[in-house]
C-alpha positions in Angstrom: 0.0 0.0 0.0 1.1 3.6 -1.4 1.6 6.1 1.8 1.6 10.1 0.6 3.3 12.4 3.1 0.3 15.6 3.8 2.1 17.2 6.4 4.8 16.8 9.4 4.5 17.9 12.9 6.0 21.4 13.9 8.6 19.9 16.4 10.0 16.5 16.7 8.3 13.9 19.0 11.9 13.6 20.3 11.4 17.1 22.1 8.2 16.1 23.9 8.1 17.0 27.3 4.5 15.6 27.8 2.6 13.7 26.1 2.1 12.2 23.7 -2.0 11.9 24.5 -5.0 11.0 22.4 -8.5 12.0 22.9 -11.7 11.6 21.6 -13.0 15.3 21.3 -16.6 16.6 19.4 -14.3 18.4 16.8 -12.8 15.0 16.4 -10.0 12.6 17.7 -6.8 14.6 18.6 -3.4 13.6 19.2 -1.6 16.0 20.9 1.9 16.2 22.7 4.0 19.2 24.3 7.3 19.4 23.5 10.5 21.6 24.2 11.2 24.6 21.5 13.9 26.3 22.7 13.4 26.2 26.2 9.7 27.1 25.3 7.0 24.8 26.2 4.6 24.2 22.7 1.7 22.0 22.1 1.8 20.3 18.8 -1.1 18.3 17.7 -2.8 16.6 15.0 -6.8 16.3 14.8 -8.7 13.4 12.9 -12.1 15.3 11.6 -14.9 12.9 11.6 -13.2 10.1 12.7 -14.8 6.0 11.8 -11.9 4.1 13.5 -8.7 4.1 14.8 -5.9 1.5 16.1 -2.7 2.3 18.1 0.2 -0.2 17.8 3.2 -0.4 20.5 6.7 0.5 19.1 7.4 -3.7 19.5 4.9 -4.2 17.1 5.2 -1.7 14.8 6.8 -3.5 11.2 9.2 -1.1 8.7 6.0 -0.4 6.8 4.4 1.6 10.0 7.5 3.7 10.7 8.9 4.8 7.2 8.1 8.2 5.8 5.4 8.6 8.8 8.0 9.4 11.9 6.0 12.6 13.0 4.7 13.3 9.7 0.7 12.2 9.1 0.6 10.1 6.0 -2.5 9.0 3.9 -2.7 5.3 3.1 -4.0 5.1 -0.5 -6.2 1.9 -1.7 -6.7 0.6 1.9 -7.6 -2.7 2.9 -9.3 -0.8 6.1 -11.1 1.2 4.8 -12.8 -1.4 2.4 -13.1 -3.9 5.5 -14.8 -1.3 7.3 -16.7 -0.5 4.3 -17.7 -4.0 3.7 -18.9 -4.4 7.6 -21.3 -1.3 7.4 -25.2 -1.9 6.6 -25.4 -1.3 2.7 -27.6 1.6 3.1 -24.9 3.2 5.2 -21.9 2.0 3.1 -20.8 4.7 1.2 -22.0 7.6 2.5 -19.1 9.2 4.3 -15.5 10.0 3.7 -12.8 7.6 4.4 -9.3 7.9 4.8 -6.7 6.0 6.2 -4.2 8.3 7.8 -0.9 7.1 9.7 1.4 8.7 11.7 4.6 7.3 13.9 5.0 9.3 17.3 8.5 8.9 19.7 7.2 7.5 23.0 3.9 6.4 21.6 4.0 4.3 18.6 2.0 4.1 15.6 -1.1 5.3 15.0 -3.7 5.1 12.4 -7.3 6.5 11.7 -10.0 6.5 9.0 -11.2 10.2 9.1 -13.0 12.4 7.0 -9.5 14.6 7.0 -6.1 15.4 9.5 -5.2 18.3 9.9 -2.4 20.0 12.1 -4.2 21.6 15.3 -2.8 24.8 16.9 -5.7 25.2 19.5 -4.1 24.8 22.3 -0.8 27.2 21.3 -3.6 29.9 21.3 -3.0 29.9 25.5 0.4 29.3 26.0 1.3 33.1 26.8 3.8 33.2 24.0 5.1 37.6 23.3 
């Protein structure tokens, strides 16, 4: 399976000072860690809009596949086998009626994760507060 690059997070998971958490939000699922800039303590995040499904894998389980290209950069699996497994499992009157992507993205201290979401896109909510000049 093909994996595109869409974006990459604004600090390495390296820096992270806490985090690395995931919750399940109204806007959508986030994934959100704090890490060092600097001396500077920034949130970095990622939010899932719309999400279906998502699975989390363990750094011991993660093969090649889930770490290449997506090390803190959100990638979009193209011609997923998810997404049409999922698609299969829904009631046919429900099978097609939203938008499904399979996004992946490798995280330091957390592992992989993947979602099938409407869209991903990088979240700067919570740098809003952080009392920056």
């Amino acid at each position: 399976m093909e994996k595109l690059p869409l974006f990459s997070l604004p600090f390495p998971s390296t820096a992270a000072v806490h985090g690395p958490t995931l919750v399940d939000e109204d806007r959508g699922l986030l994934l959100s860690l704090v890490c060092d800039d600097d001396g500077r303590e920034r949130q970095a995040g990622v939010l899932f809009v719309k999400p279906r499904a998502f699975r989390k894998r363990e750094k011991i389980y993660c093969t090649g596949w889930h770490i290449k290209d997506t090390y803190d950069t959100v990638c979009e699996v193209k011609e997923s086998d998810w997404v049409a497994e999922l698609r299969n499992d829904a009631v046919p009157e429900w099978r097609d009626r939203w938008v499904m992507r399979h996004f992946i993205i490798y995280v330091d201290s957390f592992g992989c994760l993947e979602v099938v979401a409407e869209s991903a896109v990088l979240d700067d909510e919570g740098d809003k507060n952080s009392g920056g000049t």
